[in-house]
TIVO-627298 format. One record per residue: x, y, z of N, C-alpha, C in turn. Coordinates in steps of 0.2 Angstrom, whole numbers, plus 5000, padded with zeros to 4 digits. Layout:
N
XYZXYZXYZ
...
END
This chain:
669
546256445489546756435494547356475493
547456505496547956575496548656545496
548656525500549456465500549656435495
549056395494549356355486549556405482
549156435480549356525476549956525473
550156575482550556605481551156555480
551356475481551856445481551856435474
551156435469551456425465551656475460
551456545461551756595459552556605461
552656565467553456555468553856555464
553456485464553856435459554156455453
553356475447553556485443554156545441
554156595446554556635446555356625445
555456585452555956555450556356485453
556356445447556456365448557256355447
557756395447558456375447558756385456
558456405459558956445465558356415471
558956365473558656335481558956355485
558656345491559056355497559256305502
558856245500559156205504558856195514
558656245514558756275522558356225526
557656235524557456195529557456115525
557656095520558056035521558456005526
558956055527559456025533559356045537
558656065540558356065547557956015548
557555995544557055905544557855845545
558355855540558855815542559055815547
559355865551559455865558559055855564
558355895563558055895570557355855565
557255795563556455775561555955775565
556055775574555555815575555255845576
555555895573555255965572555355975565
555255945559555155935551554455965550
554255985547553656035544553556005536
552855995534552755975529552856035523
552956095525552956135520553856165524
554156175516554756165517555056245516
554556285522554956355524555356365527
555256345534555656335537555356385541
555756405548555556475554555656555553
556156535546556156625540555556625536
555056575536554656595530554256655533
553956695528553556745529552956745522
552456745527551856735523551756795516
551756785511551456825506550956885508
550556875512550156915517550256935520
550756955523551356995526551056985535
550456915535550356895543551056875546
551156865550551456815556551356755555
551956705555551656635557551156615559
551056635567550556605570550056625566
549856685565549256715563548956675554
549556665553549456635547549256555548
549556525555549156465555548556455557
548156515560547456535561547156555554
547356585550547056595546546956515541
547356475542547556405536547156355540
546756395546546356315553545856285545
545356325542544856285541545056255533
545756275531545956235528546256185529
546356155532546756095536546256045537
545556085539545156035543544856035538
544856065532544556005524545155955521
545555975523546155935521546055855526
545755875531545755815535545355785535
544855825532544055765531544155725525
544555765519544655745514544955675516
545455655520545955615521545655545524
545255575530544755525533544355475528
543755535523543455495519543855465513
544555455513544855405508545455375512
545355345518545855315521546555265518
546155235515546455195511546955205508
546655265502547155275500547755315500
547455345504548055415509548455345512
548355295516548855265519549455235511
548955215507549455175501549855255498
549655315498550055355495550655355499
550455375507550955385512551755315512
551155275508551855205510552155205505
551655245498552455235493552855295493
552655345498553055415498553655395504
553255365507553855315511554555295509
554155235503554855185500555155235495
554855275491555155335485555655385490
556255375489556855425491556955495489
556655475480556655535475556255585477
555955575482554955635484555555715481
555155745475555355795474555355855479
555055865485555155915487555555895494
555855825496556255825500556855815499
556955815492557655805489558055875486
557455915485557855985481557356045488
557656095492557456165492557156175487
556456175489556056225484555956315487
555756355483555656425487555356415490
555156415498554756445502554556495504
554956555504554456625508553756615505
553256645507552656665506552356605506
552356585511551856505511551656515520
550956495519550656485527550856425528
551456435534551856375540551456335543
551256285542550756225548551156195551
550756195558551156125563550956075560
551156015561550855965560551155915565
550555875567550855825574550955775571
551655725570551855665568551455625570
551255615576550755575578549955525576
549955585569549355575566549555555561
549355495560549555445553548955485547
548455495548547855525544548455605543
548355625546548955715544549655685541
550055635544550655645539550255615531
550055565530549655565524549355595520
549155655523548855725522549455765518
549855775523550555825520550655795516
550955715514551055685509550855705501
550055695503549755705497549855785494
549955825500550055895496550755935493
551255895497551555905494551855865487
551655805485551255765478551155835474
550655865477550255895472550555945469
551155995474551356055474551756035471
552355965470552855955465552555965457
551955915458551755915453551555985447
551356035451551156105451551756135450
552456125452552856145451553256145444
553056065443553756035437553156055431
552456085431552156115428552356175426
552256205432552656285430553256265426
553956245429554456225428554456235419
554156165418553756165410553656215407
553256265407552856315405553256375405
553856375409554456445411555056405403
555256365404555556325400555556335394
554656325390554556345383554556405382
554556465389554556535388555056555391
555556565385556256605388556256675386
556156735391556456785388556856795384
556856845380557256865375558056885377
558456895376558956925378559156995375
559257035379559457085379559957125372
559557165368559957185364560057255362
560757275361561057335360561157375354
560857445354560657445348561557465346
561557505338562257495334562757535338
562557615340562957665343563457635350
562857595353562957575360563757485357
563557435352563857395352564357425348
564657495345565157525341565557545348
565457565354565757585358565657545363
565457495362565857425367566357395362
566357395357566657355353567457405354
567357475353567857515354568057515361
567957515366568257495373568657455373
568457385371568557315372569257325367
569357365359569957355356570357395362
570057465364570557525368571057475372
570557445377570857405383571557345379
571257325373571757285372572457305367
572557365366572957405364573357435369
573057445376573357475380573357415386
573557365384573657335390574457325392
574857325387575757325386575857385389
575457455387575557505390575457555397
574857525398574357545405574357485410
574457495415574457435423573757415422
573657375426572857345426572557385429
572657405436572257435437571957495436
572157545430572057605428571457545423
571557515419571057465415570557425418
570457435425570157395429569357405428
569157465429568557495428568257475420
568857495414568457465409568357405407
568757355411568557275409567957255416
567957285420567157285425566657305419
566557335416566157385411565957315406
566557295401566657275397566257195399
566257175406566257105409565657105409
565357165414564657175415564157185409
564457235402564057235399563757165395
564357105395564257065391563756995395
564057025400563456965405562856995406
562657065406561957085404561657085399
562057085393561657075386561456995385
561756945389561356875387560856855392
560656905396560156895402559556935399
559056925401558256935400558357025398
558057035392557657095390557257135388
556657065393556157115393555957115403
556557135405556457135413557157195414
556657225419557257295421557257275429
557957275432558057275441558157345438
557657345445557857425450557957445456
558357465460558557425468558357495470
558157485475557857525480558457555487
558757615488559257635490559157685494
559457685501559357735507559857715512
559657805516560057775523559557745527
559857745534559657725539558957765539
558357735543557657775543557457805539
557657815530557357825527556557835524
556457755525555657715523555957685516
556457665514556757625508556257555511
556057535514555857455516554857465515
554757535518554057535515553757565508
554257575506554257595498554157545496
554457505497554857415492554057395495
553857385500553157335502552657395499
552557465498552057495495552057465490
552557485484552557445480552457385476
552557345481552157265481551457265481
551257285488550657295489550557235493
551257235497550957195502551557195506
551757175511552057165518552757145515
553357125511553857075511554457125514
554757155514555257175518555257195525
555357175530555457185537555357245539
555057305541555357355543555057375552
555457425553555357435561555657485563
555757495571556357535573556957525572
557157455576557857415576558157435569
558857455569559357475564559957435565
560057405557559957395553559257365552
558657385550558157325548558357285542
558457295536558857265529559557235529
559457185532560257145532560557125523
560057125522560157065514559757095510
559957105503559457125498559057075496
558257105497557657065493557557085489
557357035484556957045477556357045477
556157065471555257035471555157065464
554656995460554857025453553957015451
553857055446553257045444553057015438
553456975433553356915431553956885429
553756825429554156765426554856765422
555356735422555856725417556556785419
556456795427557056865431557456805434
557456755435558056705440558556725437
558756695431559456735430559756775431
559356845430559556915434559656925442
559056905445559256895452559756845455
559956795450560656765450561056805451
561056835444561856875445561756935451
561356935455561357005459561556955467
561756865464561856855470561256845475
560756865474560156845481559856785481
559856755486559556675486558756665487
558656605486557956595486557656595491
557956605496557456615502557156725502
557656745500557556815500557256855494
556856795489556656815486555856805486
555556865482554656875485554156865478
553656865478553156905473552656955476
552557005470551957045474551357015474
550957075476550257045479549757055471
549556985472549456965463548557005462
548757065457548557115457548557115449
548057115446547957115439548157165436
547857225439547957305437548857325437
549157295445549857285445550157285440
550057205440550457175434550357185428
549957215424549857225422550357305419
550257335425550657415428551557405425
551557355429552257355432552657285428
552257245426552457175422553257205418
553757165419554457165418554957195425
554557215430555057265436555157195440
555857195441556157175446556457225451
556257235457556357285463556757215468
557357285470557757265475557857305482
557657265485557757295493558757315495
558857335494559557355497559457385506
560157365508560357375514560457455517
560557485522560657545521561357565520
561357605514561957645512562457675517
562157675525562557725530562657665533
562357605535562557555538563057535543
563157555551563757535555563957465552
563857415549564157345547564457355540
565157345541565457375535565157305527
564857235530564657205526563957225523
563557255524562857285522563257335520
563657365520563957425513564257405507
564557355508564857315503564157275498
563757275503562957235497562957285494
562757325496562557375491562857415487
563457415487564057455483563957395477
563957335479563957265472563457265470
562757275472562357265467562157325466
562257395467562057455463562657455457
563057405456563657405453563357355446
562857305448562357285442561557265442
561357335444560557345443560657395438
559757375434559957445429559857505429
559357535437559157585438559157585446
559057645448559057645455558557695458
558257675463557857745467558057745473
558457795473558757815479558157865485
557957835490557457845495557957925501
557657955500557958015507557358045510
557558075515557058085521557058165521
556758205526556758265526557358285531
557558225537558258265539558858255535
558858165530559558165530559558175522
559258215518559458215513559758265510
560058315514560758345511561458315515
561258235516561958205520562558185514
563158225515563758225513563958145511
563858105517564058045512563558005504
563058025507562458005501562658055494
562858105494562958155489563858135486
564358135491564858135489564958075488
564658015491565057935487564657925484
563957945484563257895480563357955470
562857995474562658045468562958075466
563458105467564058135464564458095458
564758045462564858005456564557985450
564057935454563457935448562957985444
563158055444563058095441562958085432
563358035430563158025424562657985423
562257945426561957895427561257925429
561057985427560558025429559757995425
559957965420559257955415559157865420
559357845421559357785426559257805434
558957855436559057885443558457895445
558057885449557557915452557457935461
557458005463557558035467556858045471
556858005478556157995482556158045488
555758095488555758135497555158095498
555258045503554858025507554658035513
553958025518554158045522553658115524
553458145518553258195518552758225522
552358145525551758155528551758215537
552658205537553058215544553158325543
553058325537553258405534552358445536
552358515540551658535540551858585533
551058615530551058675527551258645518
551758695518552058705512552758695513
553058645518553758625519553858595514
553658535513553658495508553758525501
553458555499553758585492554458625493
554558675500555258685498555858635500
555658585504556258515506556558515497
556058475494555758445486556258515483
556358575483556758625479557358615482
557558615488558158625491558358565487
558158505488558358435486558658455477
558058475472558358465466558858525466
559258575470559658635470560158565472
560258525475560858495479560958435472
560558425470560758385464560858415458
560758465456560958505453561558545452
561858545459562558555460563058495462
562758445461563058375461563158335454
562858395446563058365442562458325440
562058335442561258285440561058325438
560958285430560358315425559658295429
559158355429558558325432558058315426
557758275426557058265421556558305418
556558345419556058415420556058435412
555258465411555258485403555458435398
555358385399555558325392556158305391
556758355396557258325395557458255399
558058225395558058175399558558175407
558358155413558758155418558458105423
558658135430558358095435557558135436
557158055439556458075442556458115447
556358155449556358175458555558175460
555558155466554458125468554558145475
553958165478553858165484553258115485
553358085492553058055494552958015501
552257985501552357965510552157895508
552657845510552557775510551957755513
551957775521551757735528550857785523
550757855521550057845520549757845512
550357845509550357805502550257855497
550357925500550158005495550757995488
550657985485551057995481551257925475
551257855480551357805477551057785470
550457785471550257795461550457855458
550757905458551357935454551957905452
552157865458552957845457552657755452
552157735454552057675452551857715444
551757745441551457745436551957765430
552357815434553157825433553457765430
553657735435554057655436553857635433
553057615430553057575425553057595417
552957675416553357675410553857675410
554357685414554957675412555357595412
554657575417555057485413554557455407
554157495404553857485399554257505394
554957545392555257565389555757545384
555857485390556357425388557057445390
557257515390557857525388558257555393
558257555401558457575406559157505406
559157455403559657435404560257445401
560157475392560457485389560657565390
560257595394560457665397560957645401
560857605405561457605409562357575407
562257535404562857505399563157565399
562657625395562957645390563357725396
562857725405563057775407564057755410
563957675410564557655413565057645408
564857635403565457675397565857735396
565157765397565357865399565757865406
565657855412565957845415566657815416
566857765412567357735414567857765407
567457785402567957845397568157895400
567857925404567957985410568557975413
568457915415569157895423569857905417
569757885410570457855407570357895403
570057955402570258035399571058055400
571358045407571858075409572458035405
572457975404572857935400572757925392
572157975388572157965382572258035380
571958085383571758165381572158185386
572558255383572758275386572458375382
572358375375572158445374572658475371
573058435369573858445365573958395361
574258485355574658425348575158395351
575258325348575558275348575858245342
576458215342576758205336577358215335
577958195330578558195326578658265321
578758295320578858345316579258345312
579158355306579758355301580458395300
580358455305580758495311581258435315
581058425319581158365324581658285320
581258275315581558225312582458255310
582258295305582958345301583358365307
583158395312583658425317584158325318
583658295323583858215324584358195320
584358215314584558185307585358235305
585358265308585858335306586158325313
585858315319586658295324586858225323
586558185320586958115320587358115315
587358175309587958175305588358225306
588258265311588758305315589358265320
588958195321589158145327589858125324
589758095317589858075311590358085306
590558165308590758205305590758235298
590158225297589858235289590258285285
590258365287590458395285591158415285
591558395289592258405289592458315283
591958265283592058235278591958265271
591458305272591358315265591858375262
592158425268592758455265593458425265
593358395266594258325268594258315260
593458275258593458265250593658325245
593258395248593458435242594058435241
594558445247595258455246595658395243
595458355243595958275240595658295233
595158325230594958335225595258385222
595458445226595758485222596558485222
596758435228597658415228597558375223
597458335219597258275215597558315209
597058365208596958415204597258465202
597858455208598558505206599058475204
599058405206599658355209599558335199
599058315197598958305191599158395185
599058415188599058495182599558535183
599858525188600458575192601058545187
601558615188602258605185602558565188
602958515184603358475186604058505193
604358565189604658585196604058615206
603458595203603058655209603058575213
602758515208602558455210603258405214
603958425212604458405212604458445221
604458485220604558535228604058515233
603458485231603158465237603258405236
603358355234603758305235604358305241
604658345240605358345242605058375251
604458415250604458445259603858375260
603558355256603258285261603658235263
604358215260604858175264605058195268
605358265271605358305275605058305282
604458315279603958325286603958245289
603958275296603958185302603358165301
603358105300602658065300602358055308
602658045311602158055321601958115322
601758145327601758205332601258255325
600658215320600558295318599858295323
599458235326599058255329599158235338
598858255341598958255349598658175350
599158155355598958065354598258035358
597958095361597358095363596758095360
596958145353596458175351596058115346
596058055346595558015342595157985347
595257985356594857965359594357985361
594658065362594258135363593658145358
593758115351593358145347592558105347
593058025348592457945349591957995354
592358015361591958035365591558085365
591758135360591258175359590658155355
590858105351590258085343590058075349
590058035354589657975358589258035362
589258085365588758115367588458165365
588758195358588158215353587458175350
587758095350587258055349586758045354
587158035361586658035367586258105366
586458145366586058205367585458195361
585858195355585158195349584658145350
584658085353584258035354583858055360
584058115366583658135371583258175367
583558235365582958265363582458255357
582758215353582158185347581558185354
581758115358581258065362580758125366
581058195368580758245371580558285367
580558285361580058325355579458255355
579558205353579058145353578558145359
578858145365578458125370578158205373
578158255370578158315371577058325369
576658345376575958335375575758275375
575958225375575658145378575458145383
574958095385575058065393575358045395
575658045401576258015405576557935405
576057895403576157815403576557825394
575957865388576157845383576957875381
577057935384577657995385578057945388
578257885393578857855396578857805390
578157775387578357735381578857745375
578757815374579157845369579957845372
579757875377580557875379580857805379
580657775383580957685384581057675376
580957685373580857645366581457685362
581557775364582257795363582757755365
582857765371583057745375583557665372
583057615370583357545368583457565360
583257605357583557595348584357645350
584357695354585057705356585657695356
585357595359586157565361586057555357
587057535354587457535351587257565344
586957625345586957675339587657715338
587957735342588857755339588957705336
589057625340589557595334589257605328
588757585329588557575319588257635316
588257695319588757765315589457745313
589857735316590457725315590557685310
590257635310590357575304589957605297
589557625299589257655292589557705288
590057775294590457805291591057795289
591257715291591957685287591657685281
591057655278591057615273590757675269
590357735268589957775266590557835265
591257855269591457895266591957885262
592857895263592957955256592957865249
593057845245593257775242593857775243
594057705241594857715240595157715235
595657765234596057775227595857855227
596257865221596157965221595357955219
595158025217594558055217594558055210
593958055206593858045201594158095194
594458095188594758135185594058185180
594058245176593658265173593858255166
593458265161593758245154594258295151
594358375156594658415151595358395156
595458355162596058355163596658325157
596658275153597158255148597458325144
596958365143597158425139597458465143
597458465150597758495155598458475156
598358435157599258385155599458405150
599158395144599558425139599958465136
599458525138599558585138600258615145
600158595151600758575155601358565152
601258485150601958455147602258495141
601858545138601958575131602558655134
602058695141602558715143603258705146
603158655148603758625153604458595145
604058575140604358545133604858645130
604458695130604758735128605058795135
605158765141605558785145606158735143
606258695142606758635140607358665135
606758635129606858665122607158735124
606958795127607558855128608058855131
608058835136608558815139609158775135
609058695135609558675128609758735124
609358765122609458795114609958875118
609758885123610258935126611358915128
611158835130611658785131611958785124
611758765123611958775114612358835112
612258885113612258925109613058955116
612958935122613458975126614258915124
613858865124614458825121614758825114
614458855110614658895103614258845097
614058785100613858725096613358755092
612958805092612458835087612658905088
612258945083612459025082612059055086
612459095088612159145095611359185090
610959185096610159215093609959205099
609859265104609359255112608859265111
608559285106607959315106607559235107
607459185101607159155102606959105107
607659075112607659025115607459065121
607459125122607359175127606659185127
606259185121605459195120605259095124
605559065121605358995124605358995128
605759025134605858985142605359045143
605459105141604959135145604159135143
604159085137603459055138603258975141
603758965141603758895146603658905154
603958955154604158965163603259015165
603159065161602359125161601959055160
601959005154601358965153601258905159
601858885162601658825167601058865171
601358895175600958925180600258955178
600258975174599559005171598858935170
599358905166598858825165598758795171
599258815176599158755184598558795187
598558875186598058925188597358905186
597358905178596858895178596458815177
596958785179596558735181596358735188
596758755192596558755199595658815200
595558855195595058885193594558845191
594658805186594158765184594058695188
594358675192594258605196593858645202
593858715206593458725212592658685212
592258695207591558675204591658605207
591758575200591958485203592158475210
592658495213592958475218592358485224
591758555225591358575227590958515225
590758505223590258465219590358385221
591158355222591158315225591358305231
591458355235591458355242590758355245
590258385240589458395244589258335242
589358295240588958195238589558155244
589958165243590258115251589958155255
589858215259589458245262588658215263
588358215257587758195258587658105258
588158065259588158005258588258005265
588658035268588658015275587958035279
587858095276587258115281586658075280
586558055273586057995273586357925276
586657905276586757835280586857855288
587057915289586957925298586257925298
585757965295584857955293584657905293
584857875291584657805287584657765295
585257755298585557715303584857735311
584957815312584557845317583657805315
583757825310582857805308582657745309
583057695309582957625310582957605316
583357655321583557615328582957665332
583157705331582557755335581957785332
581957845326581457865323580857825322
581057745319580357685319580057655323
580557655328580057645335579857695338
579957765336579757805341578957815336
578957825331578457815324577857755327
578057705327577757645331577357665337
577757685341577357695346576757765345
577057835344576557875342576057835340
576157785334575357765329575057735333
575257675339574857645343574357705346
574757765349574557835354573757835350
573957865343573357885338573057835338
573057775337572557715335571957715343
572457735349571957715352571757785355
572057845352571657895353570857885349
570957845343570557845337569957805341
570157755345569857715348569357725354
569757785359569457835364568957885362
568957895356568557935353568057905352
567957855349567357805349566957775355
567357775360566957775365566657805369
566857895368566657935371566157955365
566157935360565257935355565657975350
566358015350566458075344566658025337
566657975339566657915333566157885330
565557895333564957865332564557915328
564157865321563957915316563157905317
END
């Protein structure tokens, strides 16, 4: 009995996804409720008509009814408790219907509603058996070998490294990727969806029924024929999958139960897609989403429209890297005379050749390209025998993951690669570092110091009368009016846009070769360690330059002094002793007290000379350490506020270049 069959090959197929449908048409209209729960969309497995199918179902009905007659009784007692029972399994849940022979049935017949009753008894029961039997047999789930989970793993870090940096939608494509990939790895892995794809007139709908081997997709003249994608799977344990493709259980099939098939094709779930050129903008959006999670696709074209611009330019162009998951069908062929046919089939692989499709040819991997005629079947055990090795393979799922990775590394090349060094230069840093102590004024600090070093150094060693003299012109000189009463604001102003400038250009050396999102990061991030970088220049170089108090003395100054006080004792000493002698108080003799002064008055200056000779060194020596104290604390102040976050940000750049590169495989060992 063909009916019973195929519903229960339904069944088993698939027991999570009801429809409901003709439920709430027994609810509404009961007199016109039907014991088998199709409803007016069912389409027989046989791919007859209704009516035709109720002609073929005549001389099973009229066993069904002899049977009911010779057990009266009991059919009445079954009917009464399907009566009082609410729970009746197949009135309470949509079960799948398609592929079931429709019967009328005339209420009128207490013998016939007892009939329905018992069968569909039987067909629950037939069901919660399948049901059982799918239950203990779950497909395995889908597993990714190392290469393929190293470069989800590295996406998934990319995306989360760049999400402070990059707007959602630039990341959009990788967390679709990332989403998809991880809902298809807990779904069945020993089943591959492959969706069947075309324009309008095609033969996409007699392909999908060639393939069957039997009647399930609609087709005709009327356009659109394919409103809705149908499935149709060749064993058990695909609900899931065709869950997530969104198709309900009314539009879903089995093929025509073929040993050889199934045996052929066991794992393939094939989907009918709407057409690709479709005037209803809603049949282009099906297919744009479910070509977006099938693992394979065989795109169907015809001899006129298959160098059509929209087919090449939104479909295969794109998907050009998705080539090992591609199968290319000239169908139709039976319409070509001669030897057209092989040169259509040339022209075709020349246009996807220029479209970026690898073709399969010589053992390499790419798309299948076939010729074929649906409507007189020339070619279908090619593509059928095709098709079944490559879902014999297992791995058209994990080819696909892996093409929409490639893919969505491609779209975010422009924001991770650009083909230029990148980086801080130790150039770069020293220059940064060298205007901020210019800001600073490092270097007039550190000659300010040599000179207080070497005044220090006279003021201590010089003659008493040299030091008396400058004494006498610093009390002299007016203490207002030495500098212009402007000039200390003038100066602030200037520090203050040497440091703006040296914080622009560090930020334009740094973001110098980046991509445009990570280059404005670098800047923003200059930009915020800048403020309030004068003042705390300024507060660093109160505290870091000259100390307070004179500058530090050397050990040979004591003997410098001494030596001073020694001639300055025998300019005295002569002098007196010249007093002396003009006032008669001692005996006249110039020679002597004439040698004293004139070695008192020769030696001052000599000793103040050569000290001022031997202090240059020292004095050099500690003007370049208050020099170098300021330039490292202005360093010091820059590198904290800017250099570390501009450092920071580049290491993010490289971490998730490191990252990118993993993705696109150059990370992968």
């Amino acid at each position: 009995m063909t009916a019973v069959t195929d519903q229960d090959h339904t069944d088993e197929m698939d027991h999570v996804t009801h429809t409901g449908d003709a439920v709430a048409a027994q609810d509404e209209h009961p007199e016109n409720a039907s014991p088998v729960a199709g409803g007016p969309e069912a389409t027989p497995a046989n791919g007859l008509p209704v009516e035709d199918a109720e002609k073929a179902s005549a001389p099973e009905d009229a066993d069904d009814h002899a049977r009911v007659r010779a057990d009266a009784d009991t059919s009445g007692r079954t009917e009464s408790k399907a009566s009082a029972d609410p729970a009746d399994p197949e009135e309470s849940t949509g079960s799948w219907d398609d592929g079931l022979i429709a019967r009328r049935v005339n209420e009128t017949t207490a013998a016939q509603q007892a009939a329905a009753v018992e069968i569909r008894a039987s067909r629950a029961q037939a069901a919660h058996s399948a049901h059982a039997a799918q239950a203990a047999h779950v497909p395995a789930p889908l597993a990714y070998d190392g290469p393929l989970r190293s470069r989800l793993d590295a996406l998934r870090e990319l995306v989360g490294l760049s999400r402070t940096r990059l707007d959602s939608g630039t990341l959009a494509e990788a967390g679709r990727v990332l989403d998809e990939a991880a809902a298809r790895r807990r779904l069945s892995g020993q089943h591959t969806v492959v969706a069947i794809a075309g324009a309008t007139g095609s033969g996409k709908s007699q392909l999908f029924n060639a393939l069957a081997g039997v009647a399930i997709s609609e087709t005709g003249v009327r356009r659109p024929t394919t409103a809705a994608p149908i499935a149709c799977s060749w064993s058990d344990g695909a609900a899931t999958l065709i869950d997530r493709l969104g198709i309900p259980g009314r539009l879903r099939r089995r093929p025509l139960q073929s040993a050889e098939m199934e045996a052929q094709l066991r794992g393939l779930v094939l989907v009918d897609l709407p057409d690709h050129d479709s005037a209803a903008v809603a049949h282009r959006e099906q297919v744009d989403r479910v070509l977006a999670l099938v693992d394979a696709v065989i795109w169907v074209v015809d001899p006129e429209k298959y160098a059509d611009a929209i087919l090449h330019e939104r479909y295969l162009r794109p998907m050009a890297g998705h080539a090992e998951v591609m199968f290319v069908v000239l169908n139709q062929i039976d319409r070509l005379p001669g030897e057209a046919a092989d040169q259509v089939l040339d022209d075709l692989r020349r246009l996807l050749d220029e479209d970026g499709i690898a073709l399969g040819e010589y053992g390499e991997p790419g798309a299948t390209v076939l010729s074929l005629s649906a409507l007189t079947g020339d070619g279908i055990p090619e593509l059928r025998e095709v098709l079944g090795q490559f879902v014999m393979d297992r791995g058209a799922a994990a080819r696909r993951i892996s093409a929409d990775v490639d893919a969505a590394a491609w779209r975010l090349r422009p924001v991770y690669a650009t083909g230029r060094r990148t980086g801080l230069s130790e150039e770069a840093r020293d220059e940064f570092a060298a205007r901020l102590a210019d800001s600073v004024g490092a270097t007039a600090a550190g000659e300010a110091a040599e000179r207080a070093w070497l005044r220090n150094a006279n003021r201590a060693c010089g003659t008493p009368w040299l030091r008396l003299w400058r004494w006498y012109n610093d009390r002299r000189e007016p203490i207002t009016g030495r500098l212009p009463i402007r000039a200390q604001a003038d100066e602030e102003a200037t520090a203050r846009q040497r440091v703006e400038q040296a914080v622009r250009t560090v930020a334009d050396r740094a973001s110098g070769g980046l991509p445009a999102p990570w280059a404005q990061a670098v800047r923003e991030a200059a930009v915020r360690g800048s403020q309030g970088l004068p003042e705390a220049l300024d507060e660093l170089a109160a505290r870091a330059g000259l100390p307070v108090g004179r500058p530090p003395r050397p050990g040979w100054w004591p003997a410098a002094v001494l030596a001073q006080a020694s001639m300055t004792i025998l300019q005295v000493v002569g002098g007196l002793w010249l007093v002396g002698q003009i006032i008669g108080f001692m005996a006249p003799n110039l020679g002597v007290p004439v040698l004293l002064m004139v070695a008192g008055i020769i030696g001052g200056p000599l000793v103040e000379w050569s000290c001022r000779m031997a202090a240059r060194g020292p004095a050099r020596r500690y003007g370049l350490d208050a020099e170098r104290r300021l330039r490292e604390a202005a360093a010091g102040c820059g590198r904290a506020r800017v250099l570390d976050p501009l450092a920071a940000e580049l290491l993010r750049y490289r971490e998730v270049r490191e990252q990118y590169a993993r993705v696109t495989g150059a990370g992968v060992g």
